[in-house]
N, C-alpha and C positions, 0 to 999 in steps of 0.2 A: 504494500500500500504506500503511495505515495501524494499526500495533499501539497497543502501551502499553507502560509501562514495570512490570512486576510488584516489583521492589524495587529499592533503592540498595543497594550492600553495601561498605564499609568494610575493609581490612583494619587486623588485628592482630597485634603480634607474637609470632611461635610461631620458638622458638627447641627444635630437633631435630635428631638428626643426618643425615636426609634431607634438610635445611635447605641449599639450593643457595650460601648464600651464605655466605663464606669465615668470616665469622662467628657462622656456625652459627644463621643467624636468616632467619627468613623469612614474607613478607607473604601467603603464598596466603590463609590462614584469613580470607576475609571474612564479615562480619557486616552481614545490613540494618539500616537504621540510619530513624527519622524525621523526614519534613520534608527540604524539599531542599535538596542539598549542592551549594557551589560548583563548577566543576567550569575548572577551568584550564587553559593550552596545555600544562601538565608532567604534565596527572591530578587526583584529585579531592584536594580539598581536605579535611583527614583520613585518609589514607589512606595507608597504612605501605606501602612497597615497596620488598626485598629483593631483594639480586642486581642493583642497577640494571646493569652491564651487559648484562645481556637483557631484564629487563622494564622498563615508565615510558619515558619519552622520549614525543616529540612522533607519532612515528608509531605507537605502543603508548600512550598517554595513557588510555585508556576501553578494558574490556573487555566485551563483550557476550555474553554465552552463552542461548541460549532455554529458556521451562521447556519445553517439549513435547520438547526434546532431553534434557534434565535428567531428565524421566521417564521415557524408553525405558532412560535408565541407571538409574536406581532399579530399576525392575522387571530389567534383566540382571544387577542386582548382589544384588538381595534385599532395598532396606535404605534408608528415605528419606535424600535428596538436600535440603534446603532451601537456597532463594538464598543465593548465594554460595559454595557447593559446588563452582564448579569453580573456585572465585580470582575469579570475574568481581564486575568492580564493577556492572556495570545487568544485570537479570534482564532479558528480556523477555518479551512474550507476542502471540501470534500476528506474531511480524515471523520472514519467510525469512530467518534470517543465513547459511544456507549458498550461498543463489541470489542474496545481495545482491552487486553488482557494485561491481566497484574503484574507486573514485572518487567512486562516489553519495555526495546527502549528504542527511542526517538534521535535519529541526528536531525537538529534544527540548526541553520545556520552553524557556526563555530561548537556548539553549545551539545551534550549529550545529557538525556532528560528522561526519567523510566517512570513511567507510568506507578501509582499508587493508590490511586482510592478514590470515591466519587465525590462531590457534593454533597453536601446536610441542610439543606434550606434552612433558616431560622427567621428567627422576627424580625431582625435588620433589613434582609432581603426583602422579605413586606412590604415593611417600612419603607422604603426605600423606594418601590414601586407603587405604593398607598394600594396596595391588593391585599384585603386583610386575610379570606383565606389560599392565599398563595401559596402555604407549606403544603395544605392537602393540597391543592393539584397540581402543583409540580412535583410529590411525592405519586401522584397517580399519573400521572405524564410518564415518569421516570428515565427524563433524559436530562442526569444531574451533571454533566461534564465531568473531567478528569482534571484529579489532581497531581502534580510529577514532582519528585524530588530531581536535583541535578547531578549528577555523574563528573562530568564535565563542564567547568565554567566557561560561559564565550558570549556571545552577541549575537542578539535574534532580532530580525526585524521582519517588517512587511513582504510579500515576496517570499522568501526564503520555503524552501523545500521543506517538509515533514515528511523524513526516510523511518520507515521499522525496520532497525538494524537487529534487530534480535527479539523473539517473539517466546516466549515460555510455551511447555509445549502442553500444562495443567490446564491450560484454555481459562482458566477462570476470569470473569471480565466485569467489570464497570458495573454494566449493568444489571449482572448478578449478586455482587456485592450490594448496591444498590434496594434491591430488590428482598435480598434476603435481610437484610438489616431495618426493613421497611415493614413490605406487607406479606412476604413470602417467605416466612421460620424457616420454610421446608429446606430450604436452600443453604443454611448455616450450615453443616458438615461440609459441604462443600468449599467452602471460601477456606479451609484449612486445609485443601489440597495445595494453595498460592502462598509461598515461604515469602516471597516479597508484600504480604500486603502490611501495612503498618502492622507495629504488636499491641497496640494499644486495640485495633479492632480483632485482630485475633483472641484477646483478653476477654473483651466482649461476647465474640462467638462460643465461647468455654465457660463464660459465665450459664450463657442463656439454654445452654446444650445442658448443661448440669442440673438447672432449674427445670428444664421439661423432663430430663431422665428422672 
């Protein structure tokens, strides 16, 4: 599979009281921005990020959302969507983020970037869209984007190729994690077939496995 990257998107600070973060400030609002941006093991370089207890870190580092998902939401909601509408910092175009598997890994630009774990809507994101129940249908939508750690530091911009350099062969993906972590239990043994997916969700999964056993 091979996309592109449709924009870089930067956040800004928007300071609201839907604002997740104790300081009433928050980085969802990103802006594409030109010309390619550093992109570091902590996130991109430029890029404001609020609430760091849930988002940024090494396994949240890069957010990925697709436009072709972007558009199905424009068109449910009435109302254009431009890059960086959903928080994500790399748009993409034509890359599967929902059927990409846990582990793969991505050459973008200079930059090597492996796939980790989806989306968790929360009330910021709401907020932020004034859609107060946003979490259930984008939880029933379930095209929650991918989130990548980096491998490789380098510069990503507009343009630039999305190669899968290396693909796990457990299949386990996005949208399955997604899904099992959501409205489909059935599916948690599963997601322990994927040694790359964070261990904080594998925690999770062993929790809730033990609780139904």
């Amino acid at each position: 599979m091979t996309g592109r990257v449709a924009a870089v998107n930067l956040g800004v600070v928007t300071e609201a009281e839907w604002a997740g973060d104790a300081s009433g400030r928050s980085g969802i609002d990103k802006r594409p921005v030109d010309g390619p941006v550093s992109v570091r093991t902590g996130g991109l370089v430029g890029d404001f990020i609020g609430e760091r207890a849930h988002h940024g870190g090494p396994d949240q580092a890069v957010y990925a959302y697709a436009e072709e998902d972007a558009a199905w939401w424009a068109t449910e909601l009435g109302r254009g969507i431009g890059p960086g509408g959903f928080g994500e910092n790399v748009t993409t175009y034509a890359v599967d983020l929902t059927g990409a598997v846990i582990g793969e890994q991505w050459q973008v630009g200079s930059a090597l970037l492996q796939v980790t774990k989806p989306r968790t809507p929360c009330t910021t994101f709401a907020g932020f869209w004034g859609v107060p129940d946003l979490i259930k249908r984008f939880t029933v939508r379930a095209l929650p984007g991918a989130y990548l750690r980096v491998l490789r530091e380098g510069e990503v911009g507009a343009g630039d190729p999305v190669e899968v350099v290396n693909r796990p062969a457990h299949g386990v993906t996005i949208g399955e994690v997604f899904r099992a972590t959501s409205l489909e239990p059935e599916l948690l043994p599963r997601l322990l077939e994927a040694p790359d997916l964070p261990e904080s969700i594998r925690d999770k999964v062993r929790r809730r496995l033990a609780t139904r056993s």
